[in-house]
C-alpha positions as CSV (number, residue, x, y, z in Angstrom):
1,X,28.1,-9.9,9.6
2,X,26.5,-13.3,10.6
3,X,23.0,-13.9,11.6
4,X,21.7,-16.9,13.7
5,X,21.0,-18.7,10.0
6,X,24.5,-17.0,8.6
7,X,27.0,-17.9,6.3
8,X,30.7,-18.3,7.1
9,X,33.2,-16.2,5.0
10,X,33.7,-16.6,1.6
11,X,36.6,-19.0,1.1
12,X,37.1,-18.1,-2.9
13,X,37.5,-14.6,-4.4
14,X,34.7,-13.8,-7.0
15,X,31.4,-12.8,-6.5
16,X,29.4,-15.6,-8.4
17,X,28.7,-19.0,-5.7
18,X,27.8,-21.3,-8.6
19,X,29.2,-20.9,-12.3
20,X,28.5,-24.0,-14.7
21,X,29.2,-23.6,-18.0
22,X,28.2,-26.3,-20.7
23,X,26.9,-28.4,-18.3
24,X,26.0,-32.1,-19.8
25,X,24.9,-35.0,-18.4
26,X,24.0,-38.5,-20.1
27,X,22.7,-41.5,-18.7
28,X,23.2,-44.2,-21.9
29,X,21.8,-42.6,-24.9
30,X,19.2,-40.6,-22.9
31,X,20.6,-36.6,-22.5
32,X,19.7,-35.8,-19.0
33,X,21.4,-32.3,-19.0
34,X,22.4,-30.3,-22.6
35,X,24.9,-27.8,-22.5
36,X,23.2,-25.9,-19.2
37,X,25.2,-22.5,-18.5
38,X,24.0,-20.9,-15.3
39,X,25.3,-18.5,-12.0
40,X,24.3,-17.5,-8.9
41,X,25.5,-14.9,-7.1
42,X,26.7,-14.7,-3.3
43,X,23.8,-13.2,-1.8
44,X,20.9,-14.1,-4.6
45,X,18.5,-17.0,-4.9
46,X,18.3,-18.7,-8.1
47,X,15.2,-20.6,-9.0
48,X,14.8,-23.4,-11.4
49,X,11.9,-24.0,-12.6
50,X,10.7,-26.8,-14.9
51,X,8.2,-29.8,-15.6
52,X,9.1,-33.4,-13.8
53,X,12.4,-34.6,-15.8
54,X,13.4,-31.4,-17.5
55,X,17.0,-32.4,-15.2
56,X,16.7,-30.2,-11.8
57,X,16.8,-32.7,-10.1
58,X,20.5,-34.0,-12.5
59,X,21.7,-30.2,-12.4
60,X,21.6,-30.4,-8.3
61,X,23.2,-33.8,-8.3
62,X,26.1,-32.5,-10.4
63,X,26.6,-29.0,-8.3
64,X,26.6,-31.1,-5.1
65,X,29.0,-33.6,-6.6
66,X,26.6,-36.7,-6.0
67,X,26.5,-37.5,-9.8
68,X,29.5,-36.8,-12.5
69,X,29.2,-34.2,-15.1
70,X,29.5,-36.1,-19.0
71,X,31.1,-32.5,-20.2
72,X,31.3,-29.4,-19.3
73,X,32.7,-27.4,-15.8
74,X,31.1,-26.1,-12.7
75,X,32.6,-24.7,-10.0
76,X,30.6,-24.0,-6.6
77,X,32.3,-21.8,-4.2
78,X,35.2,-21.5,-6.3
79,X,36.2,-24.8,-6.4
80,X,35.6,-27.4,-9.3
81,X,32.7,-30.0,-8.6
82,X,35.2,-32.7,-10.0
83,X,38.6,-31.6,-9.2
84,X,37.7,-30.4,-5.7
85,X,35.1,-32.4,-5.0
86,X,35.3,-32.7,-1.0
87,X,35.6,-28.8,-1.1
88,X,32.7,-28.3,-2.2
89,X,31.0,-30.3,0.1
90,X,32.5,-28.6,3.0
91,X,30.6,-25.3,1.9
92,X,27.3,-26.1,0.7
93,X,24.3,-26.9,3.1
94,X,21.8,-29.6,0.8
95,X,17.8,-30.4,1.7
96,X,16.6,-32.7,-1.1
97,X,13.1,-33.5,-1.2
98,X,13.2,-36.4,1.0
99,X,14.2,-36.4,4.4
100,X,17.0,-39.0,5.6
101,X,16.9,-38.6,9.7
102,X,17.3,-41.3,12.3
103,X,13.6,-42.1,13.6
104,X,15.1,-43.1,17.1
105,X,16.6,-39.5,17.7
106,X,15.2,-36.2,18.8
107,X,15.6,-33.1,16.8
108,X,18.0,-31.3,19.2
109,X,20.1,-34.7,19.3
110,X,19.9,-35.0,15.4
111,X,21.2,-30.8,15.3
112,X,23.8,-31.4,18.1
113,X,25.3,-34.6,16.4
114,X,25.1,-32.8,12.5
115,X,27.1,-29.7,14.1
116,X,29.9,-31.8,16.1
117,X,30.3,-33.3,12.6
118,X,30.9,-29.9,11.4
119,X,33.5,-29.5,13.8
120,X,32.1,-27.6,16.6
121,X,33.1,-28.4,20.5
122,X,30.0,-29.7,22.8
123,X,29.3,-26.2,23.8
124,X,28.8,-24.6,20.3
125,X,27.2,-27.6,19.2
126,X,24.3,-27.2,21.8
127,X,24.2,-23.5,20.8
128,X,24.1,-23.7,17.5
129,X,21.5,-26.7,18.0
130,X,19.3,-24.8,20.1
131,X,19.3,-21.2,17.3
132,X,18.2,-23.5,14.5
133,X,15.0,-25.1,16.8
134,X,14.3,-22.1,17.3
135,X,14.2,-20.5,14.6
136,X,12.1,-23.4,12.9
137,X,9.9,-23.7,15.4
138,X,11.1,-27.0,16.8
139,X,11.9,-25.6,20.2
140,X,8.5,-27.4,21.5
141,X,9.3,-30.9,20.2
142,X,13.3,-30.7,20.8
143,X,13.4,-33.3,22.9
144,X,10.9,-36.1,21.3
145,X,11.5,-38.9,19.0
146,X,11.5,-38.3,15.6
147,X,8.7,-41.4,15.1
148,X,6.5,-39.6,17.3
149,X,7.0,-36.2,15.0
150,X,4.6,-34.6,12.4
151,X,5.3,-34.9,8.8
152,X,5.8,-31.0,8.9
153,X,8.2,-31.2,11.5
154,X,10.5,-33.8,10.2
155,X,10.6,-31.7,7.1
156,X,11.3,-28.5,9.4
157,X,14.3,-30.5,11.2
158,X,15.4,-31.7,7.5
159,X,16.1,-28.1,6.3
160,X,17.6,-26.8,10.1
161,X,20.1,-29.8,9.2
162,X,21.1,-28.4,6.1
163,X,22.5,-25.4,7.9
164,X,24.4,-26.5,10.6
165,X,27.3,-25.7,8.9
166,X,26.9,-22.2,8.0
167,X,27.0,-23.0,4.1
168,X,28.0,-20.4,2.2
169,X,26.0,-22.0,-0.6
170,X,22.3,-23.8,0.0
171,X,20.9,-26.1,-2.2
172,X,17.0,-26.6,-1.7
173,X,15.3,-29.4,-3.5
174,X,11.5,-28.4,-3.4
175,X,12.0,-27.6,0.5
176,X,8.9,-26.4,1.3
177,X,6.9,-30.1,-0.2
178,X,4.8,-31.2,2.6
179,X,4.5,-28.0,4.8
180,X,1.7,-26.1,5.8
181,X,1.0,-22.3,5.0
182,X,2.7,-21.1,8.4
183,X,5.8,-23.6,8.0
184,X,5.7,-22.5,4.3
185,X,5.7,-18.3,5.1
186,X,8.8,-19.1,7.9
187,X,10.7,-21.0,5.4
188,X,10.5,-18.4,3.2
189,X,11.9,-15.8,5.6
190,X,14.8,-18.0,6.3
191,X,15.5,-18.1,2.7
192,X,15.9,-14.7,2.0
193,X,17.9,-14.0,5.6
194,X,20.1,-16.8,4.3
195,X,21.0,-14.4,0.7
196,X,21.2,-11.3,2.8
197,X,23.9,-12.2,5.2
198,X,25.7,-13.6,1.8
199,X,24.7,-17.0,0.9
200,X,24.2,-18.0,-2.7
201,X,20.6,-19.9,-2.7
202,X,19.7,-22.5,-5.2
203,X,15.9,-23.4,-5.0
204,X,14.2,-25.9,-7.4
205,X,10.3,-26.0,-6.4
206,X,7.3,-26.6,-8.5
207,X,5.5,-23.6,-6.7
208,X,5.3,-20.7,-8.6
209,X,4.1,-18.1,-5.6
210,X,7.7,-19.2,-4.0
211,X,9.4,-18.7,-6.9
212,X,7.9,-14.7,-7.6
213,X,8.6,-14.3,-4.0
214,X,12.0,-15.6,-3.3
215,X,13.5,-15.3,-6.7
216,X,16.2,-12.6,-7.6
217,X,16.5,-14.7,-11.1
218,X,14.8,-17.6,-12.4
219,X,16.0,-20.2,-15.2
220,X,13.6,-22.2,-16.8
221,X,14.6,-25.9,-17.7
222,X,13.2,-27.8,-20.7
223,X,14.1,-31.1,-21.3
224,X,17.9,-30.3,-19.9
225,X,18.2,-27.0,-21.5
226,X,18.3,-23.7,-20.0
227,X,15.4,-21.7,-22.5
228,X,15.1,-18.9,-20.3
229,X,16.1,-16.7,-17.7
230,X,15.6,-13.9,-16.1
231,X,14.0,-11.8,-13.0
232,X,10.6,-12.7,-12.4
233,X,9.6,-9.8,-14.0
234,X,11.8,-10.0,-17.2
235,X,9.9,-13.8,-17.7
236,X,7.0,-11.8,-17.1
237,X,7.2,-9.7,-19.6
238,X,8.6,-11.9,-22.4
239,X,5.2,-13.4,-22.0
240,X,2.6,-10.8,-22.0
241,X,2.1,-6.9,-21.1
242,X,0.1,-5.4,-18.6
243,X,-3.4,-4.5,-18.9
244,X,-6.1,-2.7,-17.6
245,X,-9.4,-3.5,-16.9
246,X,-12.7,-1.1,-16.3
247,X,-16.0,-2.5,-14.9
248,X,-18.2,0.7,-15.9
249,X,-21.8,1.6,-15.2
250,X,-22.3,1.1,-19.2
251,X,-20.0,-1.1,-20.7
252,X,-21.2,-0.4,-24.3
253,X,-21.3,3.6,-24.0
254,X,-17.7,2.9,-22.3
255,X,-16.7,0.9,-25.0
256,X,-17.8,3.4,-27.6
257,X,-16.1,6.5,-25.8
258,X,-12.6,4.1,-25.5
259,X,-12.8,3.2,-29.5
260,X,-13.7,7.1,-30.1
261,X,-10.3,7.8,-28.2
262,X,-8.4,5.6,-30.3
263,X,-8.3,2.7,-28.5
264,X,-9.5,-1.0,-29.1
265,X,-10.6,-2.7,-25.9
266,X,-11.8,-6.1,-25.2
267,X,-15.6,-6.4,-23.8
268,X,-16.5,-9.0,-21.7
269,X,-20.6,-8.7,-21.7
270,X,-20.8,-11.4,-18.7
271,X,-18.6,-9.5,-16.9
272,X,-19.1,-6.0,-17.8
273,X,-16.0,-5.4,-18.5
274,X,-13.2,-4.2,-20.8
275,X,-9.9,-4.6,-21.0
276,X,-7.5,-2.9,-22.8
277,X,-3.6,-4.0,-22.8
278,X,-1.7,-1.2,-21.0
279,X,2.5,-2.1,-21.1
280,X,2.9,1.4,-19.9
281,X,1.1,4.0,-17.1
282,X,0.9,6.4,-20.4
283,X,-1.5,3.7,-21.9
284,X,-3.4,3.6,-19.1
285,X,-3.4,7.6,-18.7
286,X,-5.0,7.2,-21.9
287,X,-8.0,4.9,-20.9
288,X,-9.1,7.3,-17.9
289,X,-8.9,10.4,-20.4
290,X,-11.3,8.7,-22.9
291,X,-13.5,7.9,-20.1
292,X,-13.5,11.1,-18.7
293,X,-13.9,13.1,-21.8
294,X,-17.3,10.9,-22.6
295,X,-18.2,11.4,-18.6
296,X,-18.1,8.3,-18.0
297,X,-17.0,6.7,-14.5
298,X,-14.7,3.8,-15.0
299,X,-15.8,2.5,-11.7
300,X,-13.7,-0.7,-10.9
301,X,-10.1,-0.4,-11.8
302,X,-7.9,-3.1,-12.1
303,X,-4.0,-3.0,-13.1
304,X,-2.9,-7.1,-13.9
305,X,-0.2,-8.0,-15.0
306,X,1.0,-11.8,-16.3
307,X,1.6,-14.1,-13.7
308,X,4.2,-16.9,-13.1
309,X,1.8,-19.3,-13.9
310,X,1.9,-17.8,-18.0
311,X,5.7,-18.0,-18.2
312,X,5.7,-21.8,-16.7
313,X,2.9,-23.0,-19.5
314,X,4.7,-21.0,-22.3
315,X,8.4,-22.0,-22.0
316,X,8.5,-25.0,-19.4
317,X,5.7,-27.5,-20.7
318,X,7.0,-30.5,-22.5
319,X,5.0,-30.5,-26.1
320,X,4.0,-33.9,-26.8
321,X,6.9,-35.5,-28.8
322,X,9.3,-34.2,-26.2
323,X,7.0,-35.6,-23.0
324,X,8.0,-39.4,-23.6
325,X,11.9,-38.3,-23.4
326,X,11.4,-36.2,-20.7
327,X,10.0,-38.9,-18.9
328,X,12.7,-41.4,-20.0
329,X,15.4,-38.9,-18.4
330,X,14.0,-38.7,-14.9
331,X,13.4,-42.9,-14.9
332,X,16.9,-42.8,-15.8
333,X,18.1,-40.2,-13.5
C-alpha cells in the first residue's frame, strides 16, 4: 500500500534497507570513518547522532555513493554502494542540509521537472507535483519564484524534491535546520508516514526532541565510530534510572519517614524537595508507603526519567584530546 508520500516496491529481498559493515573512510592520514557497522530496517528511522565532525556527514556521502568507502561494504537497497553504484541512486530520495534549487523556477515547476526526470509522463508529473505541495504546504506559493520564497519554504520545497521518486530509502541531512515549529511538527509527520508505508529513513540532526520522537534506533557517532546504539530508551537507560521526586508539606519530617522506610533520598531545601532514584514502579510503590505509613502527604509527584540530552553529553562529546581531530576530519571531509 502506497500513500501520497509512499515508497515504491522493494526491488531486493531482505528486510534490512541499509547494511554497512566495517565501514572506513580516510582522507590522507586523517580517519574520517573507523570500522562503522550499522542497519536500518525497511520501515524504521535510524538516527545518528553526534558532535560536528564525528563523520555523519562522511557516513551519508558513502551510503549515497557521493564519496568512496577506504574499506569495508555497504549495501543500500540491496545493492552495493560501489559495485552498483547507479542502483542505488535510483532508490534513495537525499535532502542534505543545504538546498540546491534554481532561484528562477517556481516550486511546482522545480516538482514537475524532478518527477519527469524520474520518468513520469506530463500527466503524472503534474499529479505527483501537486500531492507533494500539498502535503508541505507549498500549495499557496506553487506558482512564485523561488527568489521571492521564504527561507522556510525553500527548505520545504528541498525535502518535497527528495521524494519525487518514491524512494524506498530517505536520507535526511539535518532536514528540519531552518524551519519553524509548524514546518518542524509537519516534517515530522511526513517522516514517520514515510517508515510506515515501508521506507527505510536515515536522519542525522543535531536536535535531540526529533531524535526521541522520530527514532525507532539511534547510533551515536564519536569521532567515526559507532559507541552506541540503541532505542531511545535503551540509550536512556545506559545513562541513568528513573526517579521520583516528592514536594511535601514538610520536607524534613518526609525525609525522616523515607530514611525510616529504608530508603535514602536526596533533599533539595531550596526546593523542598526529595528525590529518590526509582528504576522500577515497585521502588516508587515504596516511597508512597513510607509516606503514608508516617501520614504524610507527598503532595507534588513527579516521575522523570533521563533525557536525550544525558546520553548526547555522556557518549557523543569529543573529550579534549580528541576535539582537535574531530575538527581536522570535518575540514577534511
Amino acid at each position: 500500500m502506497t500513500s501520497a508520500i509512499g515508497t515504491k516496491a522493494a526491488s531486493a529481498t531482505g528486510t534490512d534497507a541499509i547494511e554497512t559493515l566495517a565501514i572506513g573512510k580516510r582522507f590522507g592520514p586523517v580517519v574520517a570513518l573507523d570500522g562503522v557497522d550499522l542497519t536500518v530496517p525497511r520501515g524504521t528511522v535510524l538516527c545518528l547522532l553526534g558532535h560536528n565532525g564525528a563523520g555523519k556527514s562522511t557516513l551519508v556521502d558513502v551510503l549515497t555513493t557521493l564519496a568512496r568507502p577506504t574499506s569495508g561494504t555497504a549495501r543500500v537497497a540491496g545493492f552495493d554502494v560501489l559495485a552498483e553504484p547507479h542502483k542505488v541512486r535510483r532508490r534513495i530520495g537525499v535532502t542534505g542540509q543545504f538546498a540546491a534549487l534554481d532561484d528562477r523556477m517556481t516550486p511546482r515547476a522545480t516538482l514537475v521537472l524532478l518527477a519527469r526526470l524520474h520518468g513520469l509522463g506530463r500527466r503524472a508529473a503534474h499529479a505527483r507535483a501537486d500531492e507533494l505541495l500539498e502535503r508541505f504546504g507549498l500549495a499557496e506559493v506553487a506558482a512564485r519564484a523561488l527568489r521571492a520564497c521564504s527561507g522556510g519554504t525553500r527548505r520545504r520545497l528541498d525535502l518535497a524534491a527528495g521524494l519525487t521518486g518514491r524512494p524506498e530509502v530517505v536520507v535526511l541531512d539535518e532536514p528540519t535546520a531552518g524551519l519553524d515549529p509548524v514546518s518542524r511538527l509537519a516534517l515530522w509527520d511526513v517522516v514517520r508516514g514515510l517508515a510506515r508505508d515501508g521506507a527505510a529513513v536515515l536522519l542525522t540532526t543535531q536536535d535531540l526532541a526529533e531524535a526521541d520522537r522520530l527514532a525507532d534506533t539511534i547510533a551515536v557517532l564519536r569521532r567515526g565510530r559507532v559507541v552506541a546504539s540503541g532505542t531511545p530508551g535503551e540509550l536512556k537507560a545506559r545513562v541513568g534510572s528513573r526517579s521520583v521526586t516528592v514536594r511535601p508539606a514538610d520536607p524534613a519530617a518526609a525525609e525522616q519517614a523515607l530514611r525510616a522506610g529504608g530508603i535514602t533520598p536526596a533533599l533539595d531545601p531550596a526546593r523542598g524537595t526529595l528525590t529518590v532514584p526509582a528504576a522500577s514502579s515497585r521502588q516508587v510503590s515504596d516511597v508512597l508507603r513510607a509516606l503514608d505509613a508516617a501520614g504524610i502527604d507527598p503532595g507534588d509527584l513527579t516521575l522523570s526519567e533521563p533525557g536525550l540530552d544525558e546520553v548526547y553529553l555522556a557518549l557523543a562529546t569529543p573529550d579534549s584530546a580528541g576535539s582537535a581531530r574531530d575538527d581536522s576530519v570535518r575540514g577534511a571531509a
